[in-house]
GUFI-648487 format. One record per residue (C-alpha): residue number from 0; x, y, z negated. Coordinates in steps of 0.2 Angstrom, whole numbers. Layout:
PT num     u     v     w
PT NUM     X     Y     Z
...
This chain:
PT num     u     v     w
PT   0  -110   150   -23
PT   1  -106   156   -38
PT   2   -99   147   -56
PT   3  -116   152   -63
PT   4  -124   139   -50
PT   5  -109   126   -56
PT   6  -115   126   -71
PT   7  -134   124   -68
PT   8  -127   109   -56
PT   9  -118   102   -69
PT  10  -129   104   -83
PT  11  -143    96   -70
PT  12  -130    83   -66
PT  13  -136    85   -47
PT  14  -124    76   -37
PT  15  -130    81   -22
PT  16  -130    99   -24
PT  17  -112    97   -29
PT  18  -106    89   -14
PT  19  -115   102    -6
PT  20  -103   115   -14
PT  21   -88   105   -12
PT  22   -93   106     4
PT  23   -95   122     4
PT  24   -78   129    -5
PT  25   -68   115     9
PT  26   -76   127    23
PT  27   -72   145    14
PT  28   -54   136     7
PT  29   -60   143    -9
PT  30   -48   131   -16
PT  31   -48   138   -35
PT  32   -66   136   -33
PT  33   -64   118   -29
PT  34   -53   115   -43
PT  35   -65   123   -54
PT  36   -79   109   -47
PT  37   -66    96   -52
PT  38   -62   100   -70
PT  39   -80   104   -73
PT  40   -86    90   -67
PT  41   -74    79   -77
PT  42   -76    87   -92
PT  43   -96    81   -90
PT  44   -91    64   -88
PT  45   -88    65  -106
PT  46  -104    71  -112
PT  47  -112    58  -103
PT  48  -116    64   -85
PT  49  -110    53   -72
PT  50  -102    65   -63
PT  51   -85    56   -58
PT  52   -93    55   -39
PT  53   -91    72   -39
PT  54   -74    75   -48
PT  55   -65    61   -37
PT  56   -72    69   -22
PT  57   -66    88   -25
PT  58   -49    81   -30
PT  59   -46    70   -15
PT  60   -53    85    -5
PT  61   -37    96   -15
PT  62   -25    83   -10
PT  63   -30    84     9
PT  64   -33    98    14
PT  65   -29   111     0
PT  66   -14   122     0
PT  67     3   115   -10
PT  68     0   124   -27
PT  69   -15   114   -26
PT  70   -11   101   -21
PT  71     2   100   -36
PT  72   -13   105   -49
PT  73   -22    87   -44
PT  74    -6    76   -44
PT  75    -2    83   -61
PT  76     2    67   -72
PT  77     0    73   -89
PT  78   -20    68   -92
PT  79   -18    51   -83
PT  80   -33    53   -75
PT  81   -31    61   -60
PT  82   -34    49   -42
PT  83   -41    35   -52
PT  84   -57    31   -40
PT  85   -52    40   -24
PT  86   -52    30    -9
PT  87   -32    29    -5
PT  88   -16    37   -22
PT  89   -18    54   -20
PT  90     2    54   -17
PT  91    -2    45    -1
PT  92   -18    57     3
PT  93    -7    76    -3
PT  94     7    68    11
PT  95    -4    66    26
PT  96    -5    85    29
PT  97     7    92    19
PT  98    27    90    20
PT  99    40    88     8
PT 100    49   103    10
PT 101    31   112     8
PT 102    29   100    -9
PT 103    44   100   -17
PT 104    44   119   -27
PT 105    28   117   -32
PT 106    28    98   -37
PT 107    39    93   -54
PT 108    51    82   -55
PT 109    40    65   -59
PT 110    36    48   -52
PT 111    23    55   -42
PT 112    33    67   -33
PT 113    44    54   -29
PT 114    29    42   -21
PT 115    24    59   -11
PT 116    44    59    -4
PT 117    45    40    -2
PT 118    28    43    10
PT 119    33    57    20
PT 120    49    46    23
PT 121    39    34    31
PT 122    29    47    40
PT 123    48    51    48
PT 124    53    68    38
PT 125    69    68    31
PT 126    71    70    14
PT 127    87    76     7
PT 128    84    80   -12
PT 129    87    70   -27
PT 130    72    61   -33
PT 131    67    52   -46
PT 132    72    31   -43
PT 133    55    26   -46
PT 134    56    11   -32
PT 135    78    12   -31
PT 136    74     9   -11
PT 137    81    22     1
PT 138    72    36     7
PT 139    77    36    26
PT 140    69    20    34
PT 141    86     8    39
PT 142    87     3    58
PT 143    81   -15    54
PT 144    64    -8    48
PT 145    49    -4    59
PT 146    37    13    62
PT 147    25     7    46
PT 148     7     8    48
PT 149     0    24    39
PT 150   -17    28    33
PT 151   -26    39    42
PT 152   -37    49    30
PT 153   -54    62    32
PT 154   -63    71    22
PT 155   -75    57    17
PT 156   -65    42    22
PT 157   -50    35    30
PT 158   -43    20    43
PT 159   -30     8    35
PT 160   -23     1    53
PT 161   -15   -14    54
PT 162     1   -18    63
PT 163    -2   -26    79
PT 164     2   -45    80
PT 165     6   -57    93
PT 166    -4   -71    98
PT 167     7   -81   108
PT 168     1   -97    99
PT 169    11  -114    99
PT 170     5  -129    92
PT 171    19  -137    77
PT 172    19  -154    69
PT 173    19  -152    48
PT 174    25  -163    37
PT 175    19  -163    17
PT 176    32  -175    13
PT 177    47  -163    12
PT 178    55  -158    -7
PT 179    49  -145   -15
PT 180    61  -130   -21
PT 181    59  -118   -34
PT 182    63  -100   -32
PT 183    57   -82   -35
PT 184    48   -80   -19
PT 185    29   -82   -27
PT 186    30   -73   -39
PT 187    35   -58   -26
PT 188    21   -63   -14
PT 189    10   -62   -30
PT 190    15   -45   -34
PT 191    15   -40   -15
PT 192    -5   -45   -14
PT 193    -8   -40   -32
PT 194   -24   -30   -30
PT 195   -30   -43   -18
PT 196   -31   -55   -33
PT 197   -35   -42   -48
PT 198   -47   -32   -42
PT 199   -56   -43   -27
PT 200   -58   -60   -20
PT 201   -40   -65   -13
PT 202   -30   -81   -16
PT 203   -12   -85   -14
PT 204    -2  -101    -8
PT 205    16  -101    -9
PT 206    26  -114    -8
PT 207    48  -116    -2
PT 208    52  -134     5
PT 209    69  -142    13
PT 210    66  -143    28
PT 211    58  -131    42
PT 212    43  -122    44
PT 213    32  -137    50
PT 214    39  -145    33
PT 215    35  -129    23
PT 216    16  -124    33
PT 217    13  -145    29
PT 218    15  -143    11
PT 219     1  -131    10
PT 220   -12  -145    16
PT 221   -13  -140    35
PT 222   -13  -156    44
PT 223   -14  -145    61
PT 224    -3  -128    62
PT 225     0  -115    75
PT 226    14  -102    76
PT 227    18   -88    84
PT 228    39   -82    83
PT 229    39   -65    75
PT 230    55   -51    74
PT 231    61   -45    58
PT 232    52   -26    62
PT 233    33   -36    63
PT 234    35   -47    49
PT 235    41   -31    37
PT 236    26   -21    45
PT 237    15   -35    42
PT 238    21   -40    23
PT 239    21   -19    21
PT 240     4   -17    26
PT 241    -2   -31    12
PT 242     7   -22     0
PT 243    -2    -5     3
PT 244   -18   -12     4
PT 245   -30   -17    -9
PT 246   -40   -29     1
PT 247   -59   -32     1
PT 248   -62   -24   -16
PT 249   -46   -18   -24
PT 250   -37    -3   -25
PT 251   -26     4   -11
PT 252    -9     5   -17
PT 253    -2    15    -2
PT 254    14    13     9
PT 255    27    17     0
PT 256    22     5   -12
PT 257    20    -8     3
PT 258    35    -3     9
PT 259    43    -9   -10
PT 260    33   -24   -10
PT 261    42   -27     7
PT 262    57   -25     2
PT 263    57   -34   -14
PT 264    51   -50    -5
PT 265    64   -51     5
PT 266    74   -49    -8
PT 267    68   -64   -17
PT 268    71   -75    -2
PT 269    87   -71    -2
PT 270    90   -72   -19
PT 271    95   -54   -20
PT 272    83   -49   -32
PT 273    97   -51   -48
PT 274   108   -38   -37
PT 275    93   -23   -37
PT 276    95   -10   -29
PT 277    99   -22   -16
PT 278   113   -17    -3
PT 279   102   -11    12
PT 280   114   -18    27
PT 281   116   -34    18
PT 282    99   -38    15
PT 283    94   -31    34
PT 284   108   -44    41
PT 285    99   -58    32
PT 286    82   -54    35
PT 287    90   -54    54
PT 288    97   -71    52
PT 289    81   -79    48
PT 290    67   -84    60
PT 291    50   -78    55
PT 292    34   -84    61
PT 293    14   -82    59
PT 294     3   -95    58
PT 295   -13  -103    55
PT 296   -21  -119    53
PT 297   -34  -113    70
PT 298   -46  -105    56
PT 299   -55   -88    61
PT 300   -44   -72    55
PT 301   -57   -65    43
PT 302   -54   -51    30
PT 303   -35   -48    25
PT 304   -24   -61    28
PT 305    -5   -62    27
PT 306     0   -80    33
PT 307    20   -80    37
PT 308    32   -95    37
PT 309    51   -91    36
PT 310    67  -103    40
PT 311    80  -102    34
PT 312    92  -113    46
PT 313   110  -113    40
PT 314   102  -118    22
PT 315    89  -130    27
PT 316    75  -124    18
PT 317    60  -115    24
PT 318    44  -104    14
PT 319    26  -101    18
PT 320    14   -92    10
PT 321    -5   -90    13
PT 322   -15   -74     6
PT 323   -34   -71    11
PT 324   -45   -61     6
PT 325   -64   -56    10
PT 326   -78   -46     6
């Protein structure tokens, strides 16, 4: 098809027939072709056709599948616009398919290059390069951390798995009569859930208690509680995979960015956050030395929920937070 029949597309503002040709161009990898559909599109948006389908399609199309110099043209950050409605950051779509050491001539040094390393990190390639300290975490996943949970992207959608849990339920007593205890660790779990709370229906309960985790789960409300003992590997995936999500209605942040939100909330339990960049041993020896747990009050697990309880026993104190969200 040629750019003739882009522009009586755009200038019909027929949506269809442009998916039909992005479509198209994915099949022949006419990938300048593609690019062409994108800018074109865009610049429609600004004459009043409601082309940004269209646009956001053909660019999370690039990311994908297209080759690296392509890839590069999309996550170019100088208009601010690019990757603003697709379904999953383009860093996080450009790093499914491609690797690093195919990116990195072709991307420039930037914040979004650095996303694009930090996620083929997680996806297990080793990236050696300096790179910009956008998140001042390291690259190479430490031996205390788990295999994340990636998203699995296609060309018009994508899984976001969730890490597998145990269900290994034990009934505990709880207490709402324990002291409460200021600290930094809401505020974390805030930022960790973030697009559950801006951008859809998601709540947050936090709250740290001396005591232990039937003190701290009590303080919430729960007259009744159930846990099950988790390791240090699950609870990161777990806390990981809320970061990266955007929930019901939000936007998907990606893993990388989960990974950071991880991190940074263990950092605020242990009071490490006035030390960033923490010391990765340190805080892996202390997330070791607490005991982490999942519980609920025997409610049905709908929609995105993060519900951990944390002790700390040589301190006598204890967290647990509660986020949900739903569509």
């Amino acid at each position: 098809m040629a750019d003739d029949d882009l522009d009586d597309l755009i200038h019909a503002a027929d949506l269809d027939g442009l998916v039909r040709m992005i479509d198209d161009r994915c099949a022949t990898g006419d990938w300048d072709g593609l690019l062409r559909v994108r800018d074109r599109a865009r610049s429609a948006v600004k004459t009043g056709r409601q082309l940004w389908p269209a646009a956001t399609l053909a660019e999370y199309r690039l990311a994908l599948l297209a080759p690296p110099h392509h890839v590069a043209a999309v996550l170019d950050e100088t208009d601010g616009l690019s990757g603003q409605f697709t379904i999953g950051p383009l860093t996080e779509v450009a790093a499914q398919h491609h690797t690093w050491d195919a990116l990195r001539t072709e991307l420039n040094p930037s914040p979004r290059a650095a996303f694009v390393a930090h996620e083929r990190a997680i996806r297990g390639e080793v990236v050696d390069d300096d790179i910009a300290d956008v998140l001042d975490i390291p690259l190479e996943l430490e031996g205390w951390e788990p295999t994340y949970a990636v998203a699995k992207y296609r060309d018009n959608d994508a899984d976001f798995p969730a890490p597998r849990l145990p269900t290994n339920w034990e009934e505990i007593e709880t207490s709402s009569e324990a002291e409460r205890l200021d600290d930094d660790v809401e505020l974390a779990v805030q930022q960790l859930v973030e697009p559950w709370l801006s951008g859809s229906n998601g709540t947050v309960e936090v709250v740290c208690v001396e005591g232990d985790v039937g003190d701290a789960i009590g303080a919430l409300g729960p007259h009744r509680a159930r846990v099950c003992e988790l390791d240090v590997r699950t609870a990161m995936a777990w806390m990981a995979w809320a970061g990266a999500s955007g929930g019901a209605h939000g936007r998907r942040r990606g893993a990388a960015t989960g990974r950071f939100g991880a991190w940074w909330m263990l950092a605020a339990i242990g009071d490490f956050i006035d030390d960033w960049p923490v010391n990765p041993d340190a805080l892996g020896q202390f997330a070791n030395e607490l005991n982490w747990y999942r519980w609920d009050a025997f409610e049905p697990a709908l929609g995105w929920t993060l519900q951990l309880a944390i002790e700390d026993e040589s301190e006598g104190v204890a967290w647990a937070l509660s986020a949900r969200d739903s569509s």
